[in-house]
N, C-alpha and C positions, 0 to 999 in steps of 0.2 A: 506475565500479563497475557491475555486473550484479544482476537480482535477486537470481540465485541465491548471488552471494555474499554480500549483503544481509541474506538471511533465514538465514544460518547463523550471525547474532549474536542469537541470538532473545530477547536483552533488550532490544536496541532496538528493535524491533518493537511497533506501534500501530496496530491493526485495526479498521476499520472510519471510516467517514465522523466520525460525532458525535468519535468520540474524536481523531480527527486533529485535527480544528478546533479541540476544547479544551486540544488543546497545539501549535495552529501556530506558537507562535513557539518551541517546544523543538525542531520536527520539520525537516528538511535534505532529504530526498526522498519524496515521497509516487509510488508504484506503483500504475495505477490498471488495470482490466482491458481488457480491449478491446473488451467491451460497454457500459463504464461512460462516464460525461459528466463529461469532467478540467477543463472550466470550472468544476465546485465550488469550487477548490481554486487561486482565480485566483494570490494572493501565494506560492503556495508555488512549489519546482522540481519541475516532475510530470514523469513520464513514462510513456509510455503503450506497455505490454508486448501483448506479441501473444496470450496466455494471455486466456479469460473467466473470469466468475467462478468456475462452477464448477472449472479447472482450477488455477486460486490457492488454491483453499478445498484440493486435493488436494495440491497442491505441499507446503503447511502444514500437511496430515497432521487436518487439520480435517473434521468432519461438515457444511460449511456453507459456504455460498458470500462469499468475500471477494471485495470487490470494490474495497477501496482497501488499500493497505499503505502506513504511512507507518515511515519510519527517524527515528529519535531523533539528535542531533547529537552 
């Protein structure tokens, strides 16, 4: 899977760091940006997208910078 196909299930979408952790064991891939530190997120399957924060926060049509995207399983 790709981001962009990823975030066009926008219910399973979980933004942001705290919220990823509080459901790492519901979450299958965490998206992290390319300015961001994906050692957070050691137990998870991360990958690390070419996109910063600011361009994730744009992608997602959002006013604010993401900087991790996790997918729900």
């Amino acid at each position: 899977m790709s981001l962009e196909t990823d975030i066009k299930i926008r219910e399973k979408l979980v933004i942001g760091t705290k919220e990823i952790l509080k459901k790492s064991k519901k979450i299958k891939t965490v998206y992290v940006s390319s300015n961001y530190d994906e050692n957070l997120f050691a137990d998870l399957n991360v990958i690390k997208v070419k996109q910063n924060s600011e361009e994730l926060g744009a992608l997602l049509k959002k006013p604010f910078l993401i900087s991790a995207i996790g997918i729900l399983k």
